[in-house]
N, C-alpha and C positions, 0 to 999 in steps of 0.2 A: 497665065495670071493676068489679070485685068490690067489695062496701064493706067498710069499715074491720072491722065486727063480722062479717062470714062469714069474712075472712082470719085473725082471734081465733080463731073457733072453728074452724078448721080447725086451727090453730097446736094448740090443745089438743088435739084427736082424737090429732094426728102422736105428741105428747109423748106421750101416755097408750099411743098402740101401742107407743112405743119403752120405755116403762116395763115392758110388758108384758114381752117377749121380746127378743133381736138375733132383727134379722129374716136371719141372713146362717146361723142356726142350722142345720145338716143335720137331716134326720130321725133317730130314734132306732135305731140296728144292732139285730139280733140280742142281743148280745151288751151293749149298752148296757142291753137290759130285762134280761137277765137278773141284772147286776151291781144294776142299779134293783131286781129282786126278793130279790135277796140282802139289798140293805140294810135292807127293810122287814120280810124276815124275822127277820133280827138282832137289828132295836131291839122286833120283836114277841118274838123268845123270852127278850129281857134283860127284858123289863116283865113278861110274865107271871111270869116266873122272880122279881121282889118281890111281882109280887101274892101268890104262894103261900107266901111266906114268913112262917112263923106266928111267926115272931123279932122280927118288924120291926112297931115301931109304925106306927099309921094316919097320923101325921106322916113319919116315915123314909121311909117307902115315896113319901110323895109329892114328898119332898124327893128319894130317887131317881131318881123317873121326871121330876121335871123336870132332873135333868140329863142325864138321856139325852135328853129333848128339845129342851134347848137346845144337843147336839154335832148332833143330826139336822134340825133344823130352820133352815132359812134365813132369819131372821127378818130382815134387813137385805131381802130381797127382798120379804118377804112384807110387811114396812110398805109399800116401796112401791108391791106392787101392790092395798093397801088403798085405801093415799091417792091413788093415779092421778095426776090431773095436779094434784091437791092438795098432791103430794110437792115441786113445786116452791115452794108459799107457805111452805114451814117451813125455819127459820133451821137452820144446821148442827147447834147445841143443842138447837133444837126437833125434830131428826130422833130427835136421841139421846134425849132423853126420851120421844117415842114409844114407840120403838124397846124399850124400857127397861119401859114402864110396861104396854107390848102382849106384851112375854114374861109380866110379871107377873099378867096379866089371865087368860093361859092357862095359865099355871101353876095360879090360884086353880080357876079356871073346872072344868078337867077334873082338876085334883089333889083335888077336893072327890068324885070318882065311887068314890077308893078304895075305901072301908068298904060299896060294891054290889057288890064285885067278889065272885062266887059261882061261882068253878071254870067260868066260860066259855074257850070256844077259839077261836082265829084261823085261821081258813084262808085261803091264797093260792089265788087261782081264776084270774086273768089277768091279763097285762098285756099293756097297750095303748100303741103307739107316738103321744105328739099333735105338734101342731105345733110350731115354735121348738126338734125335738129334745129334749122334754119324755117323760117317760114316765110314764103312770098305772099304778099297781101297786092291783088290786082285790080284797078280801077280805071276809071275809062271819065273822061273829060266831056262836060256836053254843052253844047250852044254854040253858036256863031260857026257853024259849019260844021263838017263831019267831025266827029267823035274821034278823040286817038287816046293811045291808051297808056297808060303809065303804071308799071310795075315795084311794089317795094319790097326789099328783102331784109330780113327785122330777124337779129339774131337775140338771143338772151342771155342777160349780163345783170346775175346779181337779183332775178325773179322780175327784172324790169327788161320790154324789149324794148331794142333800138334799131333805126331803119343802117345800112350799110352798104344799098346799092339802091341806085333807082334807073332802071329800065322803062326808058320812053320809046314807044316806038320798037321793040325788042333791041335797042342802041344801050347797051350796058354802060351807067359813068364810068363804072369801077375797069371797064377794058379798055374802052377811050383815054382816060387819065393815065391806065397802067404801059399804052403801048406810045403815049406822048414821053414819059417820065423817061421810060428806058432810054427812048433814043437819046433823050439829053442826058442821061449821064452819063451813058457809054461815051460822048463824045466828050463831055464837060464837068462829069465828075459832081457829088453831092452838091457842093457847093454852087458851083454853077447851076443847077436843076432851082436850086432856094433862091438864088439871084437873078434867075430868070422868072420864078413865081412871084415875084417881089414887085419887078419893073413893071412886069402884067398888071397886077394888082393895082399900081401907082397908076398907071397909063388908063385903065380901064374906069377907074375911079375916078377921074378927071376928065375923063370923056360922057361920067352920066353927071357930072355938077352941073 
């Protein structure tokens, strides 16, 4: 008979794949990627279209492009495919302060790259149908030296897609975030993980004023 701690961790695996994806998702049509590429074009020609904008302070502009990424991004999903089966130790408040404190951190994080912005372009090169009906939309970054490449992965919610990871560099946020996350709460518990996103946030924010 199985012991008590292998049925645990299998219990956790189960939780963490269902976190992942439905597993009941079809693959992605034709036509699903293409709608996934339109989206990722959009919110690319609304961004560049502030960054060129010689009107708009180094504030405005970042204050725009975080709302266009928080109508484009799935941040309810993207916490919890951060916190994995970690998603279940946090209290319905503690989800939302995550939730809250992990838009802010990406907001701070990549709203701080404005003032580099130097007339680069975005090109869409392919998309790729993945699993759970998932579609990556891949483009590649040009000017002011070699070309690097930034990957999105755009799930659907509702016949609208939303991005959910973004792979730069084949550097996945969502596994950088999810293997920072754990360590801190294995040692420090929900609470502490959201009090240390917090101070982040404050610190970070006061370093680009």
């Amino acid at each position: 008979m199985p012991s008590r701690d292998r049925i645990r961790r299998a219990a956790l695996v189960l939780v963490a794949l269902l976190l992942a994806a439905p597993s009941d998702a079809a693959p992605a049509s034709e036509s699903d990627r293409q709608v996934a590429r339109s989206t990722v074009q959009e919110t690319v020609d609304a961004v560049l279209a502030i960054l060129r904008d010689a009107s708009l302070s180094s504030q405005q502009k970042q204050d725009r492009i975080s709302e266009i990424a928080y109508a484009r991004f799935d941040f309810q999903t993207i916490s919890k495919l951060v916190l994995a089966r970690n998603w279940q130790r946090l209290s319905p408040q503690q989800r939302i302060d995550f939730e809250a404190e992990f838009k802010r951190h990406l907001s701070v994080t990549y709203g701080s790259s404005v003032d580099r912005y130097s007339n680069q372009s975005v090109e869409i090169t392919d998309t790729r149908a993945e699993t759970n009906g998932d579609v990556t939309v891949r483009t590649r970054i040009l000017g002011n030296g070699q070309p690097f490449l930034v990957d999105y992965r755009l799930r659907s919610n509702s016949a609208d897609w939303y991005v959910i990871d973004v792979i730069v560099e084949n550097v996945s946020l969502l596994s950088n975030f999810r293997s920072q996350t754990q360590e801190i709460i294995s040692q420090e518990g929900p609470d502490g993980l959201i009090r240390k996103l917090r101070e982040k946030n404050t610190e970070s924010k006061s370093e680009s004023s």
